[in-house]
Biopython code that builds the backbone (N, CA, C, O; Angstrom):
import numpy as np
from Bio.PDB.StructureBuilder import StructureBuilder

atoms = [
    (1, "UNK", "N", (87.643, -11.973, 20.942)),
    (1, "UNK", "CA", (86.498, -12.504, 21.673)),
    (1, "UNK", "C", (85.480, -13.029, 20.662)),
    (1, "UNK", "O", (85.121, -12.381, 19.680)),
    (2, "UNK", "N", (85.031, -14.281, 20.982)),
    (2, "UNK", "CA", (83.969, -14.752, 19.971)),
    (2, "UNK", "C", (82.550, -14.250, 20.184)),
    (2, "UNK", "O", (82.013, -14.151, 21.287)),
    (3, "UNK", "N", (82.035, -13.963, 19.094)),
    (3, "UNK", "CA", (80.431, -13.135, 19.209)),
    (3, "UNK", "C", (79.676, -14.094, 20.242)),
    (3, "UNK", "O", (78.995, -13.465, 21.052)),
    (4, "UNK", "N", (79.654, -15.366, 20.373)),
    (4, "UNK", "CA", (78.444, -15.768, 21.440)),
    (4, "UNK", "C", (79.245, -15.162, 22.797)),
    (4, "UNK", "O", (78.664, -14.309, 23.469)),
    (5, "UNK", "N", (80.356, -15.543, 23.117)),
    (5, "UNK", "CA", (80.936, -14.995, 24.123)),
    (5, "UNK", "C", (80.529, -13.673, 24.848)),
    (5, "UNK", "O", (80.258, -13.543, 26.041)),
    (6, "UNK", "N", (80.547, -12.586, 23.738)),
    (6, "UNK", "CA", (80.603, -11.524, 24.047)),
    (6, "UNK", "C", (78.891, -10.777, 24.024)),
    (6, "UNK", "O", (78.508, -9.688, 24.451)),
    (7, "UNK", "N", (78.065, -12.005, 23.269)),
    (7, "UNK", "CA", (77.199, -11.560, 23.768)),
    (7, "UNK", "C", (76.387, -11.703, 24.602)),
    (7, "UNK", "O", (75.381, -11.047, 24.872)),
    (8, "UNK", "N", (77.045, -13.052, 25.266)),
    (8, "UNK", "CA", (76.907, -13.811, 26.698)),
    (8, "UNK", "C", (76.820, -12.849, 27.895)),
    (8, "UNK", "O", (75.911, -12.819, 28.724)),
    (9, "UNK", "N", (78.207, -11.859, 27.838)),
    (9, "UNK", "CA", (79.393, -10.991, 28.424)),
    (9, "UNK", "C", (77.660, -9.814, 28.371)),
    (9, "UNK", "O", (76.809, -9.469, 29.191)),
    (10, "UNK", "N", (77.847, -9.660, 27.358)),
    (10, "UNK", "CA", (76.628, -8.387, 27.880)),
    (10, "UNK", "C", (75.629, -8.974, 27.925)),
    (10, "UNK", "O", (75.128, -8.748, 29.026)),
    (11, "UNK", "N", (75.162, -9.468, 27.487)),
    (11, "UNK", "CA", (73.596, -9.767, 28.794)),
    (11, "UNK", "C", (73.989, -9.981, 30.193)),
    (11, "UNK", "O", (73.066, -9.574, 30.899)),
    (12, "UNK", "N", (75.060, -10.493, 30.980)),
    (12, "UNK", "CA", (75.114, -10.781, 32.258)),
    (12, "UNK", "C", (75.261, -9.511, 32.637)),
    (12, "UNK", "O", (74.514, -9.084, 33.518)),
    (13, "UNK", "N", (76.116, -8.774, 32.130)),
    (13, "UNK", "CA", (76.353, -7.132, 32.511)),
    (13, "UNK", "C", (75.088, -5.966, 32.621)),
    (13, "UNK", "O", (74.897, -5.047, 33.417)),
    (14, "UNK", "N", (74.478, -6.362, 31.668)),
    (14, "UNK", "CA", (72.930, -5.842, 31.687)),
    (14, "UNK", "C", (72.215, -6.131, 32.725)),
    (14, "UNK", "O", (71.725, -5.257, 33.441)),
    (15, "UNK", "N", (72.027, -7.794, 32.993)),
    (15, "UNK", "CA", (71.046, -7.928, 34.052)),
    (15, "UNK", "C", (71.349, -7.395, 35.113)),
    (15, "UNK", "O", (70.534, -6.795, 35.815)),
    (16, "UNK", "N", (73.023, -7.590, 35.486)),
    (16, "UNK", "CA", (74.052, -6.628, 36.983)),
    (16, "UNK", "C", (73.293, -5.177, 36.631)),
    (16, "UNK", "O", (72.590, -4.621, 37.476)),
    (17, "UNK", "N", (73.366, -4.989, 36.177)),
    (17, "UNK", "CA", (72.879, -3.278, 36.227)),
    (17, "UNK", "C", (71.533, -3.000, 36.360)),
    (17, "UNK", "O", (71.075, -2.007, 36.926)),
    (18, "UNK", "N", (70.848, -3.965, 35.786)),
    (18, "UNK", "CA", (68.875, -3.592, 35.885)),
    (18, "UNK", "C", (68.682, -4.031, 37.659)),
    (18, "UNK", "O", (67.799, -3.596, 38.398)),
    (19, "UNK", "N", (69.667, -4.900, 37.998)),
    (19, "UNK", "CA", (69.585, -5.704, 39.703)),
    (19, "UNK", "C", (70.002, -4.244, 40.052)),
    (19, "UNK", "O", (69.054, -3.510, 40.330)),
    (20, "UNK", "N", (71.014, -3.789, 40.083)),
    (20, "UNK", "CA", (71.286, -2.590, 40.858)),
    (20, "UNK", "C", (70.466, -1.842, 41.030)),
    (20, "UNK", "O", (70.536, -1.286, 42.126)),
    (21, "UNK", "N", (69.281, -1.415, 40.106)),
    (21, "UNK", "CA", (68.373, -0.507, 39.930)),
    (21, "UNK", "C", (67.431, -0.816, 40.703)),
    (21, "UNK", "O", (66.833, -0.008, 41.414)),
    (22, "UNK", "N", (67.187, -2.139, 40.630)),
    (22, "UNK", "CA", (65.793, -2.628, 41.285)),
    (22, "UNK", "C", (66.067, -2.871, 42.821)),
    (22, "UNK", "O", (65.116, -2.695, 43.583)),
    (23, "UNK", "N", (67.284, -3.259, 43.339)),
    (23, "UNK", "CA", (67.265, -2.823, 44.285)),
    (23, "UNK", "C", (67.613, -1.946, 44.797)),
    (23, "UNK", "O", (67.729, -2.150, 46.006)),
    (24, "UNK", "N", (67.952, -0.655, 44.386)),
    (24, "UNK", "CA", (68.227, 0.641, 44.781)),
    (24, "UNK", "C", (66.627, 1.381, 45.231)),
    (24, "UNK", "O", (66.302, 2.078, 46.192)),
    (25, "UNK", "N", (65.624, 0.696, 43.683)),
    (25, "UNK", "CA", (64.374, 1.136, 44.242)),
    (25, "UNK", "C", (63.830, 0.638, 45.149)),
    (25, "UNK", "O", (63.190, 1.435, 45.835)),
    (26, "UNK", "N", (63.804, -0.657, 45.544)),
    (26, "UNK", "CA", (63.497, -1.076, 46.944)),
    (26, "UNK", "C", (63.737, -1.048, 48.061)),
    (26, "UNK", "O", (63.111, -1.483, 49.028)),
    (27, "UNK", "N", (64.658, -0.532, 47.982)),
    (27, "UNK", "CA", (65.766, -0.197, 49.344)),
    (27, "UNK", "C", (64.967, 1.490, 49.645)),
    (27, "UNK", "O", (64.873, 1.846, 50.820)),
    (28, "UNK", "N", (64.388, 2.514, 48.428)),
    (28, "UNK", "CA", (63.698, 3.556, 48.803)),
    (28, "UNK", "C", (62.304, 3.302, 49.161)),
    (28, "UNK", "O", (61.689, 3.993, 49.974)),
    (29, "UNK", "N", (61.657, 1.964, 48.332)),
    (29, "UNK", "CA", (60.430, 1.840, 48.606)),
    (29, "UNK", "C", (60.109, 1.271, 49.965)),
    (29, "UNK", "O", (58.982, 1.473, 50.418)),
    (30, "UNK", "N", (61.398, 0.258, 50.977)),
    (30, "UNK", "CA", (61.272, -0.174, 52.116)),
    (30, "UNK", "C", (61.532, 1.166, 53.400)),
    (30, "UNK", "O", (61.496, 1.030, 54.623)),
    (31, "UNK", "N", (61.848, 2.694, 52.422)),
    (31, "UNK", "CA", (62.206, 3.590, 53.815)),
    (31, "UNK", "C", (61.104, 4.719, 53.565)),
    (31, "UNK", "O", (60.946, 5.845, 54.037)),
    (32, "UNK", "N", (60.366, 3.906, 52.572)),
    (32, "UNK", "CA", (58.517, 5.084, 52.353)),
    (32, "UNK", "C", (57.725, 5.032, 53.658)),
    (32, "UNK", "O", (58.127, 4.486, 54.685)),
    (33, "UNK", "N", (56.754, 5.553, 53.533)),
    (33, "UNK", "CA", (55.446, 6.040, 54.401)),
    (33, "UNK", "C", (54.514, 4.603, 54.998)),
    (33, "UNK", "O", (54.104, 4.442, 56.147)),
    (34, "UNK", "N", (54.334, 3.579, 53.709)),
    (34, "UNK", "CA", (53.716, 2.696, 53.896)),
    (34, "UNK", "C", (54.126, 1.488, 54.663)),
    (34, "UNK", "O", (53.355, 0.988, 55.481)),
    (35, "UNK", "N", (55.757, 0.816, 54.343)),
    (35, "UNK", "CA", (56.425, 0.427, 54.911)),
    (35, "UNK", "C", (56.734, 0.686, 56.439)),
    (35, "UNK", "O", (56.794, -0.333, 57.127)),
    (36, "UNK", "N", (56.970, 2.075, 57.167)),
    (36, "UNK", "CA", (57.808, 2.024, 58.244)),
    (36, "UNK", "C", (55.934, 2.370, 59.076)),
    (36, "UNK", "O", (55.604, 2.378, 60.262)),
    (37, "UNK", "N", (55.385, 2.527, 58.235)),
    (37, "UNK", "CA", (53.885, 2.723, 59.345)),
    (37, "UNK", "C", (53.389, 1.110, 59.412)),
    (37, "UNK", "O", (52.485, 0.817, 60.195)),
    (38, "UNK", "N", (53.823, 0.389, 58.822)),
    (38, "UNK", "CA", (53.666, -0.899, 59.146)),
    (38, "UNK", "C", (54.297, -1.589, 60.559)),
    (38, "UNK", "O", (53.808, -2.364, 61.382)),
    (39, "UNK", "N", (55.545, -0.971, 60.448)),
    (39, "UNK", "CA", (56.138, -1.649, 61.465)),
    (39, "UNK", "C", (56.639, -0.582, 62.916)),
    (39, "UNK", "O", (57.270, -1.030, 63.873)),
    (40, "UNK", "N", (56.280, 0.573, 62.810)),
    (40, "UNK", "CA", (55.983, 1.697, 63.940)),
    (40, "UNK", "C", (54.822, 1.360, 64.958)),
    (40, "UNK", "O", (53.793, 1.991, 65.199)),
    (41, "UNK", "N", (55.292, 0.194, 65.473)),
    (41, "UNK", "CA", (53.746, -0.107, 66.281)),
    (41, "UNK", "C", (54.812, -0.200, 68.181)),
    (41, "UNK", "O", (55.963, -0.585, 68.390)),
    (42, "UNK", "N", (53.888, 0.268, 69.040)),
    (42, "UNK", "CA", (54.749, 0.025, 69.964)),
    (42, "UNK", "C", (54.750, -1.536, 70.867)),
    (42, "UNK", "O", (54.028, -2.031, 71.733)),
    (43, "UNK", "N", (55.954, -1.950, 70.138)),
    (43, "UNK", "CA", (56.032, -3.508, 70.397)),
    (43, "UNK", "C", (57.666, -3.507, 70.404)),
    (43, "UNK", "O", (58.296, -2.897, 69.540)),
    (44, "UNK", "N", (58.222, -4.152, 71.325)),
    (44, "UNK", "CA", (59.237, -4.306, 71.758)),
    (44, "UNK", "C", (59.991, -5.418, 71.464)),
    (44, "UNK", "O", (59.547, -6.330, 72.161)),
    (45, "UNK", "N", (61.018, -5.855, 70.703)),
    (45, "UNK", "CA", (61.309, -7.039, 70.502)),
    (45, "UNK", "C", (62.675, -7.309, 70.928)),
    (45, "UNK", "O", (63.565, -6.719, 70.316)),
    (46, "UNK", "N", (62.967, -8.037, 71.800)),
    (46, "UNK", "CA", (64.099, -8.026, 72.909)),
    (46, "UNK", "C", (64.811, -6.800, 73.115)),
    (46, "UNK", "O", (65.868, -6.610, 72.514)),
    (47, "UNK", "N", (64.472, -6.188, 73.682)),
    (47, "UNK", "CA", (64.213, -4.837, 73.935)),
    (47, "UNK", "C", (64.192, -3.462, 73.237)),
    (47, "UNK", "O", (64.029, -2.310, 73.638)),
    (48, "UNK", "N", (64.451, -4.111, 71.870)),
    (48, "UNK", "CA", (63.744, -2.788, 70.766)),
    (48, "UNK", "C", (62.835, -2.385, 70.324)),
    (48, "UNK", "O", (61.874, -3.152, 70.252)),
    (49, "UNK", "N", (62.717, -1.239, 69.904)),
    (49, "UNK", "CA", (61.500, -0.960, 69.139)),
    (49, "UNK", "C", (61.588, -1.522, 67.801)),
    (49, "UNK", "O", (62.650, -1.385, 67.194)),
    (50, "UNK", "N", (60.715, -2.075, 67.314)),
    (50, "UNK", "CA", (59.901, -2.812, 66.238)),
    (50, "UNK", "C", (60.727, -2.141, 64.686)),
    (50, "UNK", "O", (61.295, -2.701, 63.748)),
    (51, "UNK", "N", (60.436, -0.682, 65.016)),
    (51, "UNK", "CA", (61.068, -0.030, 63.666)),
    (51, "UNK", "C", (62.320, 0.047, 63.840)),
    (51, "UNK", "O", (62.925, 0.048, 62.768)),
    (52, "UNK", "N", (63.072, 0.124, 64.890)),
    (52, "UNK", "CA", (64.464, -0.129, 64.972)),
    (52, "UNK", "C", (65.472, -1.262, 64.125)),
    (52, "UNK", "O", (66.498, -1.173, 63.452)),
    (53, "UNK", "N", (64.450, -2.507, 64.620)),
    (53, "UNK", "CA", (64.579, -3.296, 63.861)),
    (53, "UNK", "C", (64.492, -3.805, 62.759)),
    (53, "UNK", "O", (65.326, -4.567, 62.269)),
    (54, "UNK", "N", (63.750, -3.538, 62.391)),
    (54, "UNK", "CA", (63.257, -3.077, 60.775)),
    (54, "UNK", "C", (64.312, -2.150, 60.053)),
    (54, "UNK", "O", (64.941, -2.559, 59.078)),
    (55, "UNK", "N", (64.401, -1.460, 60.338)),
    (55, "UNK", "CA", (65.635, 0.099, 59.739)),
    (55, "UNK", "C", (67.101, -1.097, 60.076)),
    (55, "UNK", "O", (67.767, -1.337, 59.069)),
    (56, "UNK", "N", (67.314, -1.413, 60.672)),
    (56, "UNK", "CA", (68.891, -2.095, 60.787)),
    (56, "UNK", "C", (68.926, -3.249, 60.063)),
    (56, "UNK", "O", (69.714, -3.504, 59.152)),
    (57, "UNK", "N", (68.048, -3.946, 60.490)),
    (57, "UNK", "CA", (67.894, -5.441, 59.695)),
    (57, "UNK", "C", (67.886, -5.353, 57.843)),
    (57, "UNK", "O", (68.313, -6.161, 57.018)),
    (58, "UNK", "N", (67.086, -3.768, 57.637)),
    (58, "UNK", "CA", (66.521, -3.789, 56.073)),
    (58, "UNK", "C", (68.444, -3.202, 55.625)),
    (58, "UNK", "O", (69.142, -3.567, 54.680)),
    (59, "UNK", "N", (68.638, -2.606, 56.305)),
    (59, "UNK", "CA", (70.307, -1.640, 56.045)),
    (59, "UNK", "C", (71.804, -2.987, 56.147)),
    (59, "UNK", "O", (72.822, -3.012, 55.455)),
    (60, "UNK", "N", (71.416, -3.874, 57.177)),
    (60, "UNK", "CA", (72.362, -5.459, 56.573)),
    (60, "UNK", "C", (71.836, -6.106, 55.348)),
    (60, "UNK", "O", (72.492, -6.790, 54.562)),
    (61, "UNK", "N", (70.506, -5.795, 55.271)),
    (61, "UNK", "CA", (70.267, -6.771, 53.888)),
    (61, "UNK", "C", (70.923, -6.197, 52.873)),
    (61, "UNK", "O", (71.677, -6.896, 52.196)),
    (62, "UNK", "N", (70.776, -4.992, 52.619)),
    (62, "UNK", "CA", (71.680, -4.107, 51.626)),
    (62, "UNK", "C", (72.913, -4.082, 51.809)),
    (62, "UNK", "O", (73.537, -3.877, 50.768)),
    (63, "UNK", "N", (73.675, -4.240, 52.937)),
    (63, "UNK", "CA", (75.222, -3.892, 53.011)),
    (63, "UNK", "C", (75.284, -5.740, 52.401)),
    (63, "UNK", "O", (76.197, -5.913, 51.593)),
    (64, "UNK", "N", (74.484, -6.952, 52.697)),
    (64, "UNK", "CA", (74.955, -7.970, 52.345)),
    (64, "UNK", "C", (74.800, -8.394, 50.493)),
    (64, "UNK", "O", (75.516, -9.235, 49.949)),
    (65, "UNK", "N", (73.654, -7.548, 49.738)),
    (65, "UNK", "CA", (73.417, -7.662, 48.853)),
    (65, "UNK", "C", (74.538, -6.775, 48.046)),
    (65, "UNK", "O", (74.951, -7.294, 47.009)),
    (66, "UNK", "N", (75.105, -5.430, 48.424)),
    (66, "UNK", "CA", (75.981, -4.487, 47.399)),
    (66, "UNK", "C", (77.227, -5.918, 47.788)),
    (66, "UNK", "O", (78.078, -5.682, 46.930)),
    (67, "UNK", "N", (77.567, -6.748, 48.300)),
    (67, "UNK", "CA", (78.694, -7.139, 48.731)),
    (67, "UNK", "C", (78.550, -8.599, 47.678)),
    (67, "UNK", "O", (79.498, -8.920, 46.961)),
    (68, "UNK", "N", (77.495, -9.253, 47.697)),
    (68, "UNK", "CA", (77.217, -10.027, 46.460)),
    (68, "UNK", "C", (77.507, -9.501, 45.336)),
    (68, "UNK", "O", (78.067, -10.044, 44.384)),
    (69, "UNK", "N", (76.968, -7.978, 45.470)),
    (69, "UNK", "CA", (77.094, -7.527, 43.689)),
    (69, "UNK", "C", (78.465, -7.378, 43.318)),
    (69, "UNK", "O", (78.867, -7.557, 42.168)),
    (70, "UNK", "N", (79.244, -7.025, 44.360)),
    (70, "UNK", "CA", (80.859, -7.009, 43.840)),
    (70, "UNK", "C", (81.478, -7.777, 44.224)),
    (70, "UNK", "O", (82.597, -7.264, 44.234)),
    (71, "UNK", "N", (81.597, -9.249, 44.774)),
    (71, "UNK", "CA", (81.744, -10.680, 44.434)),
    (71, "UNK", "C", (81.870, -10.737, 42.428)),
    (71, "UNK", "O", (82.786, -10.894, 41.621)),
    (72, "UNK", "N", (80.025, -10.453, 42.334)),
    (72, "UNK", "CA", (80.054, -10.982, 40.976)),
    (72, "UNK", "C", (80.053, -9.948, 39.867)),
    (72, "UNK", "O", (79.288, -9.942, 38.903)),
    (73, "UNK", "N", (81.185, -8.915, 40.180)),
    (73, "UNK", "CA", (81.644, -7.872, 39.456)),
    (73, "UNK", "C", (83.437, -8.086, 39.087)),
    (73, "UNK", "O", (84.248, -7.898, 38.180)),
    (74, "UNK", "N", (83.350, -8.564, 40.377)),
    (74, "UNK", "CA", (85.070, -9.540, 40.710)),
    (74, "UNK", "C", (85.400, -10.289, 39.680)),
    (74, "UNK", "O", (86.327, -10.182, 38.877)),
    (75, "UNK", "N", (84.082, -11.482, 39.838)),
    (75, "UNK", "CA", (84.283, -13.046, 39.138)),
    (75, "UNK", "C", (84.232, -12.604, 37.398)),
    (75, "UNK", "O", (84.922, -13.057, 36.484)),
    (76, "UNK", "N", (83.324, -11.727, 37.364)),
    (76, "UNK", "CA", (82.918, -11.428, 35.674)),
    (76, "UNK", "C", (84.409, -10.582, 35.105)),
    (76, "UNK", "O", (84.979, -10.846, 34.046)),
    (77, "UNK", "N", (84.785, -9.665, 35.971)),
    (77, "UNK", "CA", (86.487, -9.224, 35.073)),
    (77, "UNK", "C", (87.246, -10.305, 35.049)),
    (77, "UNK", "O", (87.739, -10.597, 33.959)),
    (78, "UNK", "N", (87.560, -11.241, 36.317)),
    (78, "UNK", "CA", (88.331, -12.055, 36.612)),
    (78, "UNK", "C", (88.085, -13.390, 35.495)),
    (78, "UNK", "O", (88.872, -14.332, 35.409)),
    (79, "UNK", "N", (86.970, -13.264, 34.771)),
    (79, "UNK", "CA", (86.679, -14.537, 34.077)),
    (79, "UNK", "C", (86.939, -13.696, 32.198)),
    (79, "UNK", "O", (87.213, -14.358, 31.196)),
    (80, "UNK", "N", (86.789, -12.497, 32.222)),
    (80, "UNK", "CA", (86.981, -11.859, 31.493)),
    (80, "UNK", "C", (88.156, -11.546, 30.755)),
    (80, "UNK", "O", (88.221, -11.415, 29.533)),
    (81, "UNK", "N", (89.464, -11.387, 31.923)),
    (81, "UNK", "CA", (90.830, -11.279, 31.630)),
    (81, "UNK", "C", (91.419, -12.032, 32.151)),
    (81, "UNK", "O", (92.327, -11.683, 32.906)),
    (82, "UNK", "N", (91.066, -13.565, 31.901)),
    (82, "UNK", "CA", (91.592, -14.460, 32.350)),
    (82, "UNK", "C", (93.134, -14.788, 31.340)),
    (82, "UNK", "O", (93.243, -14.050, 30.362)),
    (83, "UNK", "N", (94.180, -15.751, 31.536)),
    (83, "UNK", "CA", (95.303, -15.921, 31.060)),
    (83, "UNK", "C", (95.171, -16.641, 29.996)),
    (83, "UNK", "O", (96.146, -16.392, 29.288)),
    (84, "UNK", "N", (94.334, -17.586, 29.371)),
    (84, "UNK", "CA", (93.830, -18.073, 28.224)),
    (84, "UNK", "C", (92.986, -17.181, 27.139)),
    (84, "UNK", "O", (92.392, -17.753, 26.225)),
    (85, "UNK", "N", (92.955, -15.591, 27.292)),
    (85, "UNK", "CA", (92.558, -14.344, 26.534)),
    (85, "UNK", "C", (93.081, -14.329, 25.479)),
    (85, "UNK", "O", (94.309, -14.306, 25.398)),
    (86, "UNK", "N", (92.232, -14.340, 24.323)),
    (86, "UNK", "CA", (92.813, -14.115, 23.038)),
    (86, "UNK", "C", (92.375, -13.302, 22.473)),
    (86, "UNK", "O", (92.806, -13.027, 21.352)),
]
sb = StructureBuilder()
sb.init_structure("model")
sb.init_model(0)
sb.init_chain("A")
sb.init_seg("    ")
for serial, (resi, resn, name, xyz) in enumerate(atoms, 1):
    if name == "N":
        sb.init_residue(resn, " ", resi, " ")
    sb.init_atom(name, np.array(xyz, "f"), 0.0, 1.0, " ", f" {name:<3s}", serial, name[0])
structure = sb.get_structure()
């Protein structure tokens, strides 16, 4: 592996991992005190409650974001041990 390559290879791997973090913390900071008293109001939105929606909607954003992250956990081995590897 050639040194720019590989040090290409870890910085992308680095930033994948500081993303994981940061949204792991946001994903706790969107199920805090301040957050769900924001949206605990009694208001009905086609026939849910407000925080219902909020709690499901914030829980697809995450099932759609971990699903990006291993897309581009896929592409980075897959580009990694590709058949032109020397």
């Amino acid at each position: 592996m050639k040194p720019g390559k590989l040090n290409h290879t870890f910085m992308n791997r680095l930033s994948l991992k500081e993303s994981w973090v940061i949204f792991f913390i946001l994903g706790l900071i969107m199920l805090d005190y301040p957050f769900l008293s924001i949206f605990d109001k009694p208001i009905m939105l086609l026939g849910f409650p407000l925080t219902s929606i909020y709690i499901f909607a914030g829980w697809g954003i995450s099932i759609l974001v971990i699903y990006l992250f291993t897309i581009s956990i896929k592409h980075e081995k897959h580009s990694d041990n590709g058949p032109n590897k020397r």
